[in-house]
C-alpha positions in Angstrom: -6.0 5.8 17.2 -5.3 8.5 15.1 -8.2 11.3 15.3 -8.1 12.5 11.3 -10.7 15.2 10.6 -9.4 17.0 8.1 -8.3 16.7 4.7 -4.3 17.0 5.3 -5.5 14.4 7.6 -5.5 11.8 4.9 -2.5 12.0 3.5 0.2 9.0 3.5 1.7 8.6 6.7 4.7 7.8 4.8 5.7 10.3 2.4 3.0 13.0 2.9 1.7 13.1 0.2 -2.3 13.2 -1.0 -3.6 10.8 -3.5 -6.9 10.3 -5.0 -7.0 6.5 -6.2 -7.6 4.2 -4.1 -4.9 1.4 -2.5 -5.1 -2.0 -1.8 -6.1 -3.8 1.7 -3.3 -5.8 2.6 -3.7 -8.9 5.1 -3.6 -7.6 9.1 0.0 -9.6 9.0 1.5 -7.9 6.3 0.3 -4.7 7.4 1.2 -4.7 10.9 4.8 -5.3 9.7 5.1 -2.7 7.6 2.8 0.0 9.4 1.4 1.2 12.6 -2.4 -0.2 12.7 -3.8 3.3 12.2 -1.3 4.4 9.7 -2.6 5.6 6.2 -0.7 4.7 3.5 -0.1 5.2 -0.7 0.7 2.2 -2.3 3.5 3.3 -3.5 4.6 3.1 0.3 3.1 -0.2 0.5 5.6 -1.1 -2.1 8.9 -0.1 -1.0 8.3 -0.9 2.5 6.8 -4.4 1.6 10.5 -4.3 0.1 12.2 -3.0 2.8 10.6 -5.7 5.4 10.2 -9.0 3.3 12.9 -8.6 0.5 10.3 -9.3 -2.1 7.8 -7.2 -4.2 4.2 -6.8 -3.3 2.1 -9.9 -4.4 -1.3 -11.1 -4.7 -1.1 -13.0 -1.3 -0.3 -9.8 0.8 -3.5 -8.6 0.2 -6.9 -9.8 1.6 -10.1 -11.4 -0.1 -12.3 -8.7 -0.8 -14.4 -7.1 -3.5 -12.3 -3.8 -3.3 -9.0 -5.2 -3.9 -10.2 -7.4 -7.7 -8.6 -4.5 -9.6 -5.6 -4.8 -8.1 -5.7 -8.8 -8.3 -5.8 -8.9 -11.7 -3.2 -6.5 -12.9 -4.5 -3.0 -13.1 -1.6 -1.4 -11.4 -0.9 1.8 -13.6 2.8 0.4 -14.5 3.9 -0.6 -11.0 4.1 -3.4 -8.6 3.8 -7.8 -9.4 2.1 -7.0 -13.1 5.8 -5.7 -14.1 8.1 -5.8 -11.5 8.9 -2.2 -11.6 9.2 -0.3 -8.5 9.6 2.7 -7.3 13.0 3.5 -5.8 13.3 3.2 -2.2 15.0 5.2 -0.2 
């Protein structure tokens, strides 16, 4: 397991990058296929690698039941992911 103690620490373990809102829990199954278990990752990553691995965009069933991830259930995704079906591109 990763040791992070510092702030650089924290950023996404996929582009490198800081963020300061907060990203969804996805489902143990979903994660482990599209991260190591002690990866950190922006949900823009999520996206595109949920992409990359299942051919389909990110949907409500990826993620798991819990209080933290209602925003996200219901819509509130800033312009991206299931509420329009716009994507970032991958590369």
């Amino acid at each position: 397991m990763k040791n992070r103690t510092n702030e650089e620490d924290f950023n996404c373990d996929g582009c490198g990058t800081s963020w300061s809102y907060v990203s969804p829990m996805l489902k143990d199954e979903v994660w482990l296929t599209i991260a190591r278990k002690d990866d950190l990752l922006c949900v823009f990553c999520m996206i595109k690698r949920i992409l990359l691995h299942f051919n389909r965009l990110m949907s409500p069933d990826d993620l798991t039941s819990c209080p933290a991830n209602k925003e996200f259930e219901i819509g509130m995704w800033l312009g991206i992911g299931w509420a329009t079906g716009r994507l970032p591109a991958v590369k």
